[in-house]
C-alpha positions in Angstrom: 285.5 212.7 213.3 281.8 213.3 211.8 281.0 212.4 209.0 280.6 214.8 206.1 276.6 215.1 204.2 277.5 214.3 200.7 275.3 217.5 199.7 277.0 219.2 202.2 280.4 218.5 200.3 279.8 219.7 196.7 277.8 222.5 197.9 281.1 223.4 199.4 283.3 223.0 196.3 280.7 224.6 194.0 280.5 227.6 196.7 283.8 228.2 197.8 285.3 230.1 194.4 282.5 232.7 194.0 283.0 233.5 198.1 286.4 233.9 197.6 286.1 235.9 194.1 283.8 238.0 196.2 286.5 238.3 198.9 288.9 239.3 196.7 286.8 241.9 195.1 286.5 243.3 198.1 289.8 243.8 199.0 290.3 245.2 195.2 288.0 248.4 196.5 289.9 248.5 199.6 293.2 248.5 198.1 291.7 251.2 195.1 290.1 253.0 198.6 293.9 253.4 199.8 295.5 254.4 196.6 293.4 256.8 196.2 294.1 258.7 199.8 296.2 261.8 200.3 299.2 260.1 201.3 302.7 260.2 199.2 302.5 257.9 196.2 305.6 255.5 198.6 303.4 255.4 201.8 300.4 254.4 199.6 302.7 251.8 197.3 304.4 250.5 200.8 300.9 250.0 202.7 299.4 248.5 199.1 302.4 246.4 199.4 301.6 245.2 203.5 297.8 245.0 202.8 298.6 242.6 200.6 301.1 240.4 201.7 298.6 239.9 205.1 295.5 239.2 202.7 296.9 236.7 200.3 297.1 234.7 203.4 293.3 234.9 204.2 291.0 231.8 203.6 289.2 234.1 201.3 292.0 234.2 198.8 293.3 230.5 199.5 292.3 227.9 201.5 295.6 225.3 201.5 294.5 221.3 202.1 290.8 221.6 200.8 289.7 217.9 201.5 286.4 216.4 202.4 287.3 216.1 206.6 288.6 219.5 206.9 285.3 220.8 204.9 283.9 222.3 208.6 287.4 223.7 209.8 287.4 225.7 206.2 283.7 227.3 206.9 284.6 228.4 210.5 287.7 230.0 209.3 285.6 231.7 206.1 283.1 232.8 208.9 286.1 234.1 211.5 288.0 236.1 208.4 284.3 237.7 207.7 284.7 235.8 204.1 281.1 234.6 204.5 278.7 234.4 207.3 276.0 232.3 208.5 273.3 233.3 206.4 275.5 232.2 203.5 275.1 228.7 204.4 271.0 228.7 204.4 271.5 225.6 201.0 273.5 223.6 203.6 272.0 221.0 206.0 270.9 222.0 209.0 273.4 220.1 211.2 275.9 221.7 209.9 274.6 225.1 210.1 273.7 224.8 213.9 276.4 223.5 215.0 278.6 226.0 212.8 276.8 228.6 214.9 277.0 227.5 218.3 281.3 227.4 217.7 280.5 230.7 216.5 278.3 231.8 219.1 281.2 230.3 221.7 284.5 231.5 220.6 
């Protein structure tokens, strides 16, 4: 296992709540997008309702077992989910953002 820049870390921490407030502010236009179709007022609540129960799952609305070692396993899936991409990483070292890019590139 590598070890994780210090800087690295608390740029992480300090980051990761505004990308997922921006996330989620995001899907809040999406889901105001779909209520405001043509659709009956029970297709739009019961789609509201799926949209929903998939995103709240997301790594943009939670990210479950936030710990320094999982720190790169959290940016790829922020990057796969679209929550971020690799230009938002440009404060972190450059290590990390190469190698972040060749999985990337690879998947």
């Amino acid at each position: 296992m590598r070890d994780v820049n210090e800087k690295d870390w608390k740029l992480f921490r300090s980051k990761l709540p505004g990308w997922q407030e921006a996330y989620m502010e995001k899907l809040v236009e999406d889901y105001k997008a779909l209520l405001s179709g043509t659709e009956n007022a029970s297709e739009k609540y019961w789609a509201l309702a799926e949209r929903i129960r998939q995103d709240k799952r997301s790594p943009g609305v939670v990210l479950y077992d936030v710990r320094r070692s999982r720190m790169e396993i959290h940016l790829l899936q922020l990057l796969r989910c679209k929550v971020i991409q690799l230009q938002d990483l440009e404060d972190f070292s450059e290590e990390l953002r190469e190698r972040l890019a060749w999985i990337m590139g690879n998947v």
